[in-house]
N, C-alpha and C positions, 0 to 999 in steps of 0.2 A: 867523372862525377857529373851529376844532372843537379838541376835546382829544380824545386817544385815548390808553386803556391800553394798553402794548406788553407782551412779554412779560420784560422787568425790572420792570417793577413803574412804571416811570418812564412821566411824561404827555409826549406831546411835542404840538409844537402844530403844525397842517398849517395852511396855507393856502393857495388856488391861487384865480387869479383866475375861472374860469367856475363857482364854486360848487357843481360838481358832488358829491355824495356818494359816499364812495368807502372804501375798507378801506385801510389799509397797514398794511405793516413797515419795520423800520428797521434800519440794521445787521447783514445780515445773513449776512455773513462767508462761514464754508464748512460753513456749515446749508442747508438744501432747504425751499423756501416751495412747497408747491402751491396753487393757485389756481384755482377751479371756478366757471364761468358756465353757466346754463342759459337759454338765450333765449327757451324758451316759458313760461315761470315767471317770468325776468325776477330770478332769483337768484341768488347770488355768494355767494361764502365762499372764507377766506383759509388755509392751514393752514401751520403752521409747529412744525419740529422737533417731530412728533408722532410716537410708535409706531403699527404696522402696523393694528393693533385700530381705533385712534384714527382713522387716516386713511380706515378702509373705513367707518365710521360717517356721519365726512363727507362721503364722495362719494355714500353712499347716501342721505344725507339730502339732495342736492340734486337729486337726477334725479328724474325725472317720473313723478310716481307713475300715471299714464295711457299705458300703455306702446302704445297705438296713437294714440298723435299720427304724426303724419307728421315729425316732429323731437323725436323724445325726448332728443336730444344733448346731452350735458354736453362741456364745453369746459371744456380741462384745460390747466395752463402750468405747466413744472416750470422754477424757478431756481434755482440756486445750487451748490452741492458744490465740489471741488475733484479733483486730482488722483491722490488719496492711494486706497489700499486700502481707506480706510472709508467713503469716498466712491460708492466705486464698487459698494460693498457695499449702503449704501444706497440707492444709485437700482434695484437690481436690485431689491431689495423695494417700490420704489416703483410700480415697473413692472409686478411682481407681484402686487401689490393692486386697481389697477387693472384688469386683464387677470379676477381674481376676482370684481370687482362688475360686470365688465361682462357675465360671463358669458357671450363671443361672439355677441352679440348686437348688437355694434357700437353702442352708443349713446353711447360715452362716446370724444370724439377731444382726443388729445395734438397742440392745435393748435402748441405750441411748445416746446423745452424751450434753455435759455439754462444749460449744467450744464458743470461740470468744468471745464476749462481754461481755459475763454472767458471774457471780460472780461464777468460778471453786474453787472447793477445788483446794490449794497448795500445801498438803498432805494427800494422802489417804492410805487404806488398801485393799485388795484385797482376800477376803477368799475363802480358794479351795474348800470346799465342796458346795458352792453355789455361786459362781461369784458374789456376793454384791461386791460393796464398799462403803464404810462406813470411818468416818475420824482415825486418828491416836490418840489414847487415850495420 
């Protein structure tokens, strides 16, 4: 078992049987978790209910600082929001951040987004060695 600080302050305790290492959140209603894998680095990072500032930090901090790899791709997963006007407010900023670190250069692909009216997990996992998410055992 692993312990992990969530962002209440609260430890929760994960367990899942193939011992894989891995990020989660919990809980997470109709807040926006994004979630960034880069496969030629082999890195992952979790973001949750973070400002615009906040979120361009961590997508740049995960992409390839060698921008002639032949996959400099960040792999991107937006969950959660809901239906509401601030929801949707949000994702346009989020989409907007995005679209600014990537700079049309295509390196960064929104390989999923699970937002708004659909039935989001409320706690996932986030495994490093290949950006899935997957629910909380």
């Amino acid at each position: 078992m692993e312990y992990l600080q969530v962002n209440s302050g609260e430890a929760k305790i994960l367990s899942w049987s193939d011992e894989t290492p891995a990020l989660a959140t919990f809980d997470l209603g109709d807040e926006f978790a994004i979630s960034a894998f880069n496969p030629a680095t082999k890195t992952a990072g979790l973001a949750r209910s973070v400002d615009n500032s906040t979120l361009e930090t961590f997508l740049r901090s995960l992409l390839s600082p060698d921008v002639t790899l032949i996959y400099p791709m960040l792999q991107v997963r937006i969950v959660g929001g809901n239906i509401g006007m601030t929801s949707q407010e949000k994702l346009k900023d989020i989409v907007a951040v995005i679209r600014k670190v990537d700079e049309d250069r295509n390196f960064i692909n929104v390989v999923s987004a699970d937002i708004n009216d659909k039935p989001h997990p409320e706690s996932f996992r986030l495994t490093w060695f290949d950006g899935n998410i997957g629910p909380v055992d």
